[in-house]
C-alpha positions as CSV (number, residue, x, y, z in Angstrom):
1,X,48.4,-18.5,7.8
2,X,48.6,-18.1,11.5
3,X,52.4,-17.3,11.5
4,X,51.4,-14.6,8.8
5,X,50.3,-11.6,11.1
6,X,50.3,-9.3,7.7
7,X,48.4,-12.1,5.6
8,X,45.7,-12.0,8.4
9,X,45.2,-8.2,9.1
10,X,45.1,-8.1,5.4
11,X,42.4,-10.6,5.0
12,X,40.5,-9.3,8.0
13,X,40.3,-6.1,6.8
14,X,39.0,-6.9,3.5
15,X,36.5,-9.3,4.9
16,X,34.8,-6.6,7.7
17,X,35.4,-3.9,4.9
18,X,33.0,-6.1,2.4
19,X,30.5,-6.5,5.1
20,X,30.4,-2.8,6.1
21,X,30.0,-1.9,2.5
22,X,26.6,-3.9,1.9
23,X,25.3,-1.7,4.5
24,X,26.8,1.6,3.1
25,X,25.8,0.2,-0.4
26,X,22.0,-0.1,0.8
27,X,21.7,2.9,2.9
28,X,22.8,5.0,-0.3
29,X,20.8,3.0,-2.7
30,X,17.4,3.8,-0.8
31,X,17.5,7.1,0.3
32,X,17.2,8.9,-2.7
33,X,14.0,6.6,-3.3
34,X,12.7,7.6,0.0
35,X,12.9,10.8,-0.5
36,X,11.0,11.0,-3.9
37,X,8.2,9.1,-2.6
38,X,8.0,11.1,0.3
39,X,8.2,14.6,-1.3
40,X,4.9,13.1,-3.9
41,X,3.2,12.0,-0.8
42,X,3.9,15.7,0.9
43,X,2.9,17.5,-2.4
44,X,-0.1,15.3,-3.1
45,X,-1.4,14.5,0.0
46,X,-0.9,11.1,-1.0
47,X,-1.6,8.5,2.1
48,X,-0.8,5.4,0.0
49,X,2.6,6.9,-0.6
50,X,3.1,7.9,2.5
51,X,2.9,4.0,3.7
52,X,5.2,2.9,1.3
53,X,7.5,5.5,2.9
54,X,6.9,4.4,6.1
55,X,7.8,0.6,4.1
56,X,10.9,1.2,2.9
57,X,11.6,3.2,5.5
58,X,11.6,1.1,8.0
59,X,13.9,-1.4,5.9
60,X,16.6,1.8,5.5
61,X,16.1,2.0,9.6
62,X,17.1,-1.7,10.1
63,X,20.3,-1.4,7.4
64,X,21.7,1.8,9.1
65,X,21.3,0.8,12.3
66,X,23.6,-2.2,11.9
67,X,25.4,-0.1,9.2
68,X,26.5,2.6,12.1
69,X,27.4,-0.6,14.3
70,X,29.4,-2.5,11.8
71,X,31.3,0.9,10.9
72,X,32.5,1.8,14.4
73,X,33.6,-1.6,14.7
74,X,35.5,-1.3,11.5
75,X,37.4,2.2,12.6
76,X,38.0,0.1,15.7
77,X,40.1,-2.5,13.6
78,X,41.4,-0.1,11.4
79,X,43.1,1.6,14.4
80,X,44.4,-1.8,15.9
81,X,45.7,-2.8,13.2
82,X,47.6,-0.7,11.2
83,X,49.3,1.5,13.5
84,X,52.2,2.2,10.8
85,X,49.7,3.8,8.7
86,X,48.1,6.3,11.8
87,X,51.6,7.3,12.5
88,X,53.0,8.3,9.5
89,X,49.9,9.5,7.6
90,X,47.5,10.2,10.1
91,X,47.0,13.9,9.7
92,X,46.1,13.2,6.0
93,X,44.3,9.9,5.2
94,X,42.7,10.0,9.2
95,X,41.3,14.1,8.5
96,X,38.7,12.9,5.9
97,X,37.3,10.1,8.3
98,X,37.0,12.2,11.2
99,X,35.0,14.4,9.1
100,X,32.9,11.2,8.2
101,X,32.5,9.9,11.6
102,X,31.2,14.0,12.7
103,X,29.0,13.6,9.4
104,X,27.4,10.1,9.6
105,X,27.6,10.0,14.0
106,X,25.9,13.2,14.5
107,X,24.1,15.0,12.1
108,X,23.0,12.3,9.8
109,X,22.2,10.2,13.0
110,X,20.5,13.2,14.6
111,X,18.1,13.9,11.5
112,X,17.2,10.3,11.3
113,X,16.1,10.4,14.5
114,X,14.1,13.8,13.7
115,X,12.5,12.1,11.0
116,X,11.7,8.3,12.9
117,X,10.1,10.5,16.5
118,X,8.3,13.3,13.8
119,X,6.0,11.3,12.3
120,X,2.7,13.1,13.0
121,X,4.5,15.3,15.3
122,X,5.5,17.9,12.9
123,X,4.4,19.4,9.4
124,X,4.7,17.5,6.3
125,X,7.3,19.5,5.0
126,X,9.6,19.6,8.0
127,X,9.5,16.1,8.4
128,X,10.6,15.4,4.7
129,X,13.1,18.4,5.5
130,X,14.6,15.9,7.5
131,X,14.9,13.2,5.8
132,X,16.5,15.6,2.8
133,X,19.5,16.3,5.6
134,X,19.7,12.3,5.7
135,X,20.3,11.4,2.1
136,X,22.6,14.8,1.9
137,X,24.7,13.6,4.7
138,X,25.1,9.7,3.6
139,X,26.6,10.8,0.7
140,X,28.8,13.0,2.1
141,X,29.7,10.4,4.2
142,X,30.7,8.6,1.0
143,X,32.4,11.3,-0.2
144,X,34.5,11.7,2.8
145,X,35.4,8.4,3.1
146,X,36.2,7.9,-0.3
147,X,38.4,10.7,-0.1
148,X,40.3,9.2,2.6
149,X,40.7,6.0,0.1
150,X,41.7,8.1,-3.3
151,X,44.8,9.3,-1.3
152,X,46.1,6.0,-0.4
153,X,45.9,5.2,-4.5
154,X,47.0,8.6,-5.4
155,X,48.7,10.4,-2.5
156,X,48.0,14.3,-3.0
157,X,48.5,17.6,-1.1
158,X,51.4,16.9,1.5
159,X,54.5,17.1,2.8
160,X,56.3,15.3,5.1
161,X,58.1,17.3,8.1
162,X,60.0,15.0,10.2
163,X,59.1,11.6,8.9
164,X,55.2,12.6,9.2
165,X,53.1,13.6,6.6
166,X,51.4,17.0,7.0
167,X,48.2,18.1,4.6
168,X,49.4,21.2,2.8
169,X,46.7,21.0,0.1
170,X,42.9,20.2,1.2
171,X,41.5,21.6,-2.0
172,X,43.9,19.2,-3.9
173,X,43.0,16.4,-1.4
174,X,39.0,16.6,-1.8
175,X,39.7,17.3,-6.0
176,X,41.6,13.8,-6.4
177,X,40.7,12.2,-9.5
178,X,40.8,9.1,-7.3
179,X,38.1,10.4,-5.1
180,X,36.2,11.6,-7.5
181,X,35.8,9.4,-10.3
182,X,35.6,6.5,-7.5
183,X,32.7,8.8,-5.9
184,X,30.9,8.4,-9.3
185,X,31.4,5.3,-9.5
186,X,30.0,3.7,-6.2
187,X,27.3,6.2,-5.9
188,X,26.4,4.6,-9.5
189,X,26.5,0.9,-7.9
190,X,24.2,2.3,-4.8
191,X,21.7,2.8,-6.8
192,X,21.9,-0.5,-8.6
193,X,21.9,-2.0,-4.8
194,X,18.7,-0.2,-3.8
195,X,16.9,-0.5,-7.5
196,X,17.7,-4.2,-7.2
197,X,16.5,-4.7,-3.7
198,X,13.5,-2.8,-4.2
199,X,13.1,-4.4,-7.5
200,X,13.4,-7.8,-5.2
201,X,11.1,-7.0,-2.5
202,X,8.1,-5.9,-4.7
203,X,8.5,-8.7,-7.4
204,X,8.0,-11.3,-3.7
205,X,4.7,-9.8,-3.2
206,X,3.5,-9.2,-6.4
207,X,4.1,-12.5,-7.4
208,X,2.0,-13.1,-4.1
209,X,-0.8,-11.0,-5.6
210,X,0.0,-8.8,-2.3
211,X,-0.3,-5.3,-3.3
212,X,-3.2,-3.3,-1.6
213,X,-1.1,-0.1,-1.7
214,X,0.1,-0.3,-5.2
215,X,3.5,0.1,-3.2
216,X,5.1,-3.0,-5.4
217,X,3.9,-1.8,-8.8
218,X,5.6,1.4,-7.5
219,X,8.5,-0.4,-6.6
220,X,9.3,-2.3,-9.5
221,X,9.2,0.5,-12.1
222,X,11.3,2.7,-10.2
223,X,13.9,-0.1,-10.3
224,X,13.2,-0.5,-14.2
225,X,14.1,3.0,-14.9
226,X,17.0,3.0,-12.3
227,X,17.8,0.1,-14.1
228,X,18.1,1.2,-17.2
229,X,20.5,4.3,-16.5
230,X,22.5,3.3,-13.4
231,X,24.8,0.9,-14.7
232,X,26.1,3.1,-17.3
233,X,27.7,5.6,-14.7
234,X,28.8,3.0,-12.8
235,X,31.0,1.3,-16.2
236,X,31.9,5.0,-17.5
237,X,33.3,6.2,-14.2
238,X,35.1,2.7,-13.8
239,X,36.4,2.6,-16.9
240,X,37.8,6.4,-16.3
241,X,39.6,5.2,-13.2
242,X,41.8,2.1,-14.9
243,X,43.6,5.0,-16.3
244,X,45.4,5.7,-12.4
245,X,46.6,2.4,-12.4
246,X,50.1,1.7,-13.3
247,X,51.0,5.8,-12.8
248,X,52.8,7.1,-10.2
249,X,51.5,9.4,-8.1
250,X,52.5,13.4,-8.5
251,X,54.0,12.7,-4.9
252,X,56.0,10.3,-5.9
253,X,59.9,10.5,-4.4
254,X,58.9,12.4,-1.3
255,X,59.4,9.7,1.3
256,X,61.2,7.1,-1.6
257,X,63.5,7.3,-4.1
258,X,63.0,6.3,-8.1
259,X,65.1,3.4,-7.8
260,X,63.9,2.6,-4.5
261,X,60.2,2.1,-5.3
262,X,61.4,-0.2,-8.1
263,X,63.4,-2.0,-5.6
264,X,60.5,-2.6,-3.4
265,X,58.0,-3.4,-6.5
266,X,60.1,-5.9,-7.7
267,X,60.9,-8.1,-4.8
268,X,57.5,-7.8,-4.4
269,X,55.7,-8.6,-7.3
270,X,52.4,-10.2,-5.3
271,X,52.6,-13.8,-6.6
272,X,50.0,-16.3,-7.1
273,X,47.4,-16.0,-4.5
274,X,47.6,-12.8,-5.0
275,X,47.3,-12.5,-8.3
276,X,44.8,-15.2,-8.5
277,X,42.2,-13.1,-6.2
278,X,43.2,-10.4,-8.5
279,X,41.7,-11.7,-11.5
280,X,39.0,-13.7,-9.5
281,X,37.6,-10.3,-8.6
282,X,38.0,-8.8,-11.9
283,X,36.2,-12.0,-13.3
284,X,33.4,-11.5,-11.0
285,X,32.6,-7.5,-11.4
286,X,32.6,-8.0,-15.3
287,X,30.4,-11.0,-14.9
288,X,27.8,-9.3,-12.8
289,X,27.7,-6.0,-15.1
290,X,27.5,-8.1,-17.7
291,X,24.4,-9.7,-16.1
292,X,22.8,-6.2,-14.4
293,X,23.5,-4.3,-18.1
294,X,20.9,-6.8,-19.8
295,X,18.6,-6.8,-17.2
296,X,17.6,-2.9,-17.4
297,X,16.7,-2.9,-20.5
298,X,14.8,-6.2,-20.2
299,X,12.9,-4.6,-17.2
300,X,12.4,-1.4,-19.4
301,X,10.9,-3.8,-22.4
302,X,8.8,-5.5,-20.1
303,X,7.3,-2.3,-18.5
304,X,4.5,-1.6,-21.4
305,X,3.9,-5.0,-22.0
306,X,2.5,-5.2,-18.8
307,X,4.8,-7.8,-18.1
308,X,6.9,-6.4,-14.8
309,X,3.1,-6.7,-13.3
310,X,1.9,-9.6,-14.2
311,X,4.4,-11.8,-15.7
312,X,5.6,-14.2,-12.6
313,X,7.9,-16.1,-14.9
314,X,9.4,-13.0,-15.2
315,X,9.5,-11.6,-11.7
316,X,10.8,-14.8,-10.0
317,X,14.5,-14.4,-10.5
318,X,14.3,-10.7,-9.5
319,X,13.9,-12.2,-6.1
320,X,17.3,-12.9,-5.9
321,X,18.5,-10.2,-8.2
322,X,20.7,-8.2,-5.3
323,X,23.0,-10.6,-5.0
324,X,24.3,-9.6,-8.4
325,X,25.3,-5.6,-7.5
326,X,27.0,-7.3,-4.2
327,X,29.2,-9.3,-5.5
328,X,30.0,-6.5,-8.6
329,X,31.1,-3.8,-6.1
330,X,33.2,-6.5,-4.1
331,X,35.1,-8.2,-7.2
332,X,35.4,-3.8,-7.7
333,X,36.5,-3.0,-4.9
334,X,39.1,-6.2,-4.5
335,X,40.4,-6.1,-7.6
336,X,41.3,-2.0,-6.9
337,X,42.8,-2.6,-3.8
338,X,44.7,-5.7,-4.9
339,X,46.1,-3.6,-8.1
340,X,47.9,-1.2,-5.2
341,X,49.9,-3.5,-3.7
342,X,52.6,-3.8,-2.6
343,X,51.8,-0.3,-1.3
344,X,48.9,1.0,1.3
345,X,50.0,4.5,0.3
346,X,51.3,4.1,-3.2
347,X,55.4,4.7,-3.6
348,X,55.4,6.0,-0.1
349,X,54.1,3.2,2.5
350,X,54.3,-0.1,2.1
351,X,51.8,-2.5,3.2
352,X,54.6,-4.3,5.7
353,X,55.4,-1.5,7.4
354,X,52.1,0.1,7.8
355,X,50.6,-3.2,9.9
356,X,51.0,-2.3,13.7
357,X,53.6,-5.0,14.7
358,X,51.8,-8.0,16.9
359,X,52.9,-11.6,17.7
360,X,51.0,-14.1,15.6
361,X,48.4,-15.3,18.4
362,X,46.8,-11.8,19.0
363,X,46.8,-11.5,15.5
364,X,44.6,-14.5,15.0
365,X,42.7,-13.4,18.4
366,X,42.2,-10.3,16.2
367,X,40.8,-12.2,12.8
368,X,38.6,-14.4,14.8
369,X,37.1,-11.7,17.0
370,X,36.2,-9.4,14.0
371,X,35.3,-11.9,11.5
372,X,32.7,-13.3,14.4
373,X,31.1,-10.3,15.2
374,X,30.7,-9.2,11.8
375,X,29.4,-12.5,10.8
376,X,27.0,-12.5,12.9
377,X,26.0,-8.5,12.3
378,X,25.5,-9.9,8.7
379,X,23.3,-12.5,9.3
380,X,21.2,-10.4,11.8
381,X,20.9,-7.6,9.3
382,X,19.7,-10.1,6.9
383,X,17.2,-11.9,8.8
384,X,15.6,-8.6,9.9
385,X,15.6,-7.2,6.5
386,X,14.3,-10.5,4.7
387,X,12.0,-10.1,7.5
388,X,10.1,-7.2,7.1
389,X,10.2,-7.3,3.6
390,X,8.3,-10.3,3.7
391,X,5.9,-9.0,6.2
392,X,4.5,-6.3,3.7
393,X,3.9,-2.4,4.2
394,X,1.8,-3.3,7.6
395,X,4.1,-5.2,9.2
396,X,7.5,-3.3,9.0
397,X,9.2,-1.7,12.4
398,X,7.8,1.9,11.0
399,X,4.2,0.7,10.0
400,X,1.6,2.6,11.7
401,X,-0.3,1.4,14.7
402,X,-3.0,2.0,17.1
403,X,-5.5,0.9,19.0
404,X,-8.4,-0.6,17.2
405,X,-12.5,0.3,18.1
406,X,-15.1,-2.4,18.1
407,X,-16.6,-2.3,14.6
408,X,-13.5,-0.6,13.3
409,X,-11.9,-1.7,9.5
410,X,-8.9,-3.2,10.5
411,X,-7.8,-1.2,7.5
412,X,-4.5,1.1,8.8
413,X,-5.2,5.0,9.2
414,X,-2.8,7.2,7.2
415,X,-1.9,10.3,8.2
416,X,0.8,12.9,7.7
């Protein structure tokens, strides 16, 4: 592997690219729960709600944090990396990410902020104003990003002028099928990731009996409805997308010709390691559906027996349920990327010649710096979460405080 400076950018890049996802997948996943239980608390002057906002809130602020991190490290490596790509497409597949760094770096950053320093210090409705502009702008981050990824598989709206490809289309570049049914289908597996871990957190304490807030009951019937809906967009907007592999893309003789890309496809035809990891991953997303589609609707059968409550036979394994929508959207998302080989922008850009040329010691200086760090971003983020989830509604890096007078309830104030 060391003298294999493609083999380990390759590698490296799926590895901090799996990582960064589980932050991405998180972030999305919760803020559209967030933003429910805030608007009922707003509408109903509801202060129990408003600490389970404050709950899960805090868990969204410890993921995006490290999420924002983990991506600029990410871009960072991307850039290093695979020069050969920047140079020859950089004016199309770079546009949408700048556009996601301006989204996600600055406004979604700013609101969040808004929304962490407003508690109390603005109205009710402002403040979950804010947090709208949040959810709004992480899944245009998605979006953007997304896009960025759907032109690599299907290469639209350009022409190349000198050896460099120049965006001619936007409105063909934002409409591509592979953004858009890929858009569907990870905002579908989001969801999953934030029913599940909400589903996870609130089975822990209500096994525990720890519910003064009703905030668990809460939890775990959102996650039994999400449940029992999400998956299905996330299997019909998959299933759409098989239909783009194996086709060539409209742009397809531009840069190479017909016989060409057949030369090139042949003599490399991604042999066993390759194809190994290949159907590992597919093994492993059709294993996990598999799993996650018979657990909504045994959530959903449970819910009026009174079983999601009560039953801690039941509510055990959903401790440990998020592991499954993890390891679906990473067998996904390998087993898409894998099926474009031997191209990074299919029939015009092959993988070889889009790696930024390097001698094999910085290129395993490279793998071990960036595996490291995000290995250890990982295990922070999961400590801290696991942390605060444990520690309950009054214990979480947004739960309210304040000073305490003699005689007092140690009960926490609520307040909007």
């Amino acid at each position: 592997m060391p003298e294999d400076p493609l083999l380990l950018a390759r590698l490296q890049f799926a590895l901090t690219a799996a990582t960064h996802y589980m932050f991405v997948a998180l972030t999305l996943g919760l803020a559209p729960y967030i933003l429910t239980t805030q608007f009922l608390a707003a509408l109903r002057g509801d202060r129990s709600r408003m600490t389970a906002v404050r709950f899960w809130g805090g868990l969204y602020l410890v993921n995006y944090g490290m999420g924002v991190l983990s991506g600029l490290v990410m871009e960072f490596q991307l850039a290093l990396n695979w020069s050969g790509l920047h140079e020859t497409f950089g004016y199309t597949f770079a546009a949408p990410l700048a556009l996601e760094t301006m989204t996600a770096f600055f406004v979604e950053s700013t609101f969040l902020g808004l929304w962490i320093f407003g508690w109390d210090r603005m109205g009710r409705w402002a403040h979950l104003s804010c947090f709208a502009v949040v959810t709004v702008t992480a899944y245009a981050s998605a979006w953007w990003v997304l896009v960025s990824n759907g032109f690599l598989r299907n290469p639209v709206g350009f022409e190349v002028v000198d050896g460099v490809a120049q965006l001619t289309d936007p409105v063909a570049l934002m409409t591509n099928p592979a953004a858009t049914m890929a858009f569907g289908h990870v905002a579908g597996g989001a969801m999953t990731v934030g029913a599940l871990v909400v589903a996870a957190t609130s089975a822990y304490h209500l096994v525990r009996r720890d519910d003064p807030y009703g905030i668990f009951r809460r939890g775990i019937r959102y996650a039994a409805v999400v449940m029992g809906v999400a998956p299905v967009f996330v299997v019909v907007f998959g299933g759409v997308q098989f239909e783009l592999f194996g086709e060539a893309p409209p742009t397809s003789g531009l840069t190479h010709t017909a016989e060409e890309i057949a030369a090139i496809e042949a003599a490399s035809p991604g042999g066993p390691l390759l194809n190994g990891v290949n159907a590992t991953a597919d093994g492993l997303m059709m294993g996990m559906w598999a799993v996650m589609f018979l657990l909504g609707p045994l959530m959903l059968l449970a819910w009026p027996l009174g079983g999601l409550d009560r039953w801690r036979w039941f509510l055990a394994p959903l401790v440990v349920s998020p592991f499954a929508p993890y390891l679906a959207s990473i067998g996904g998302w390998v087993f898409r990327e894998t099926n474009r080989q031997p191209w990074t922008v299919v029939h015009h850009l092959t993988t070889a010649d889009a790696v930024t040329p390097m001698p094999p010691g910085a290129a395993v200086l490279s793998f071990g710096f960036f595996t490291a760090a995000f290995a250890v971003l990982a295990a922070v983020t999961y400590w801290l979460l696991v942390r605060y989830a444990r520690r309950g509604p009054d214990g979480g890096p947004l739960a309210e405080r304040r000073e305490e007078e003699p005689g007092e309830s140690a009960d926490p104030v609520h307040t909007f």
